[in-house]
N, C-alpha and C positions, 0 to 999 in steps of 0.2 A: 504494500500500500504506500503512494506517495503521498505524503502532505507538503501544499507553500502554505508560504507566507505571503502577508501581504504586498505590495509591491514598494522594492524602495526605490526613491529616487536620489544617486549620491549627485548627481547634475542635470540640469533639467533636459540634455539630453542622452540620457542613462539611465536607464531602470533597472533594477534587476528585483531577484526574489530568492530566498532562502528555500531549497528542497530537501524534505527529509522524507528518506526511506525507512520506513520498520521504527525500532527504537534509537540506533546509533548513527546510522549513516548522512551527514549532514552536508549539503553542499549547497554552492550559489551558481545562478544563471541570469546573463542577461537577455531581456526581453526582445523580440523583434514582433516585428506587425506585417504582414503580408499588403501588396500596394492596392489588387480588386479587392479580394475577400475580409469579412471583419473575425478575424482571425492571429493568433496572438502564441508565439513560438517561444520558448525558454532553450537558451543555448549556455551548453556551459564550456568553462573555457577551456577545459582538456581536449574538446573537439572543435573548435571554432573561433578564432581569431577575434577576441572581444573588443581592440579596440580601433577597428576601423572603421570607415564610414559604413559599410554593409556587412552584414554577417560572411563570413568567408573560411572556408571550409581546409582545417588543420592537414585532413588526410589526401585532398586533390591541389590547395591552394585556388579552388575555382570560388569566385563571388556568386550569394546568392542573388541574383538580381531581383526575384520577384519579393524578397523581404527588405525591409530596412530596420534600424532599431529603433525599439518603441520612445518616444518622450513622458515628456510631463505632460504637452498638450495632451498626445495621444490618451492620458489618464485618464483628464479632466472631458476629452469629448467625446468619449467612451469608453465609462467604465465599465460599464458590463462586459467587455472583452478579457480584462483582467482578474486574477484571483483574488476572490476573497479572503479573510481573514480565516487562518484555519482549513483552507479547501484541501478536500481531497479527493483524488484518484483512487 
């Protein structure tokens, strides 16, 4: 079972969220948002180049084009995309 956290913002354009597995497994990912769909990606950074302008992929070095990373807007003009407090998978 996953559980996040709610979503934090260390820069308004930066988001990320705390995921925990089970009872010990604790890690962080930062948010992306797909550019059609209202859709919202958690990438952590073992796999995924976290800080460049798009999500971009550790194991090809290919950019994701159709995401980009989520902001603070992104929060505030829809929330319902993001995790609740305590959500779980």
């Amino acid at each position: 079972m996953l559980t996040f956290s709610m979503p934090i913002a260390l820069t308004s354009d930066q988001v990320w969220i705390f995921v925990q597995c089970g009872d010990t497994v604790i890690s962080c990912a930062r948010l992306a948002t797909y550019l059609e769909v209202p859709e919202v990606v958690a990438f952590p950074e073992e796999f995924t180049a976290t800080n460049t302008i798009v999500p971009i992929s550790k194991l090809t070095g290919e950019p994701m084009h159709s995401l980009r990373w989520a902001t603070v807007a992104d929060l505030a003009d829809h929330p319902c995309r993001f995790p609740k407090a305590d959500w779980t998978a």
